[in-house]
C-alpha positions, 0 to 999 in steps of 0.5 A: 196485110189484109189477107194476113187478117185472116188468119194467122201464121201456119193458117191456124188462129192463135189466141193471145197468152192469158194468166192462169186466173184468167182461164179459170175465171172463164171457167168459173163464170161458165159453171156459174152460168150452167149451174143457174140451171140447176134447181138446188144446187146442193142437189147438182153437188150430189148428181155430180159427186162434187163437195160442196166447197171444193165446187165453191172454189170452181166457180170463185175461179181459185181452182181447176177440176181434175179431169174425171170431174170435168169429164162428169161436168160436161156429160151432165151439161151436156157440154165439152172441154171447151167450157175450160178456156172459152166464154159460153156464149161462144160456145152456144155460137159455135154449136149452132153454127156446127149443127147448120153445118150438119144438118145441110150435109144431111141434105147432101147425102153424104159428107163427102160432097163437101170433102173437096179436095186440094188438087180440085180445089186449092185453098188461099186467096181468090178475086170474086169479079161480078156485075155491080148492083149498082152499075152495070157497065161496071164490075165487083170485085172483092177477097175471099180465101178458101181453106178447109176445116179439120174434117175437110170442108172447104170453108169461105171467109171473106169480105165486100169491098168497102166502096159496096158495103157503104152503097147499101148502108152496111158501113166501113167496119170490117164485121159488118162486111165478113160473109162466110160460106162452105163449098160443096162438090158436084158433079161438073164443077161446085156450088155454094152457099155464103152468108154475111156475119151482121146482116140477113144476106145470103148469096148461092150458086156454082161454078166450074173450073179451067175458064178458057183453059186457065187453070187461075180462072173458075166461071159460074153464075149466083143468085143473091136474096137482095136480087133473086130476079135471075142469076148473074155470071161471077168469075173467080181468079186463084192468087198467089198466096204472097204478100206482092201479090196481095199488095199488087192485086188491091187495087182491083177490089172494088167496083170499077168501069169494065174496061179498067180489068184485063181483057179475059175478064172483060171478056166473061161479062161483055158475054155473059153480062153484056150492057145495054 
């Protein structure tokens, strides 16, 4: 259900099956758009060792490059194979996104401080319980899954609760509640930093894993921007990556009074977090 959102079968997204005239009209909307750069475009034909009708059928869409063309395409815009099959604005999004990623990792060291590794950290589905903002005798609880990228880096996608989006004027769509995030390795446990997609919030923090000898729970502490006065204890629980499980378990996201959660959980905030 809204874990199968996520992502698709086999844990990879899959795009709907377009028309070969769809992928080159992508394709010809694209070299419309980066040959705008260009002062003449006569002069980009000749940079590119195209002729000139043949690079007029590319951007009418009624024709494909051959691959040492594209490759000289792409090295003269400076883009890749991508521009083929994806909107270039998706493309702009993503490097951007891929450069934030890099330059952070630069502050690491070494890219093998977001190199986690299945047996420290599984990837699926996990329960983030913490303080409410909004009542402190009550508890948050939202999904997120854990899955690592090709190069290893252990990526969060997630969503707030609905009942906590409306609280702060976010709305019930699902884009304007998706955060996402990556996890880096430290030396006693992890640490974090996760975004929302829409909205400037940002949340950071770390945790460690066995609480209390339970290998399903991982404790820890976060500061938010929306409240940076002082860190708050969070809680995180590894499910089951199955449907029953994902059906039995949704009734705990939300924001609930911390005696309707099980003991060991309640346990955590009345120590950690207790009310006053």
């Amino acid at each position: 259900m809204f874990f199968n959102r996520m992502q698709s079968e086999g844990g990879h997204d899959v795009k709907q099956d377009v028309s070969p005239a769809q992928l080159r009209h992508v394709f010809g909307e694209n070299l419309t758009r980066l040959s705008e750069r260009a002062t003449s475009v006569s002069q980009l034909c000749r940079d590119l060792g195209i002729n000139r009708t043949q690079f007029n059928r590319y951007l009418k869409a009624e024709a494909f490059p051959r691959p040492d063309v594209l490759y000289r395409i792409c090295q003269y815009f400076d883009v890749d194979a991508r521009i083929l099959l994806d909107p270039l604005d998706s493309l702009t999004s993503q490097a951007q996104k891929g450069a934030a990623v890099r330059e952070l990792s630069g502050f690491l060291g070494a890219l093998s401080e977001v190199g986690v590794s299945p047996a420290e950290l599984p990837d699926g589905p996990y329960l983030y319980y913490r303080v409410s903002y909004f009542d402190a005798s009550a508890l948050s609880c939202h999904l997120f899954t854990l899955k690592r990228d090709q190069m290893g880096v252990m990526q969060i996608s997630g969503f707030i609760s609905r009942i906590a989006s409306e609280r702060v004027g976010f709305g019930k769509a699902m884009p304007m509640r998706r955060y996402r995030g990556i996890v880096f390795r430290q030396m006693l446990g992890f640490s974090f930093i996760s975004a929302m997609d829409r909205v400037p919030l940002m949340n950071l923090g770390g945790f460690e894993p066995n609480y209390l000898g339970n290998p399903r729970f991982l404790f820890g502490s976060a500061i938010s921007t929306q409240d940076v006065r002082a860190p708050s204890p969070l809680l995180l629980e590894r499910l089951e990556p199955s449907l029953a499980v994902m059906i039995r378990r949704r009734h705990d996201i939300g924001i609930h009074p911390r005696r309707g959660f099980p003991a060991l959980v309640r346990g955590y905030f009345d120590k950690h977090a207790p009310m006053r």
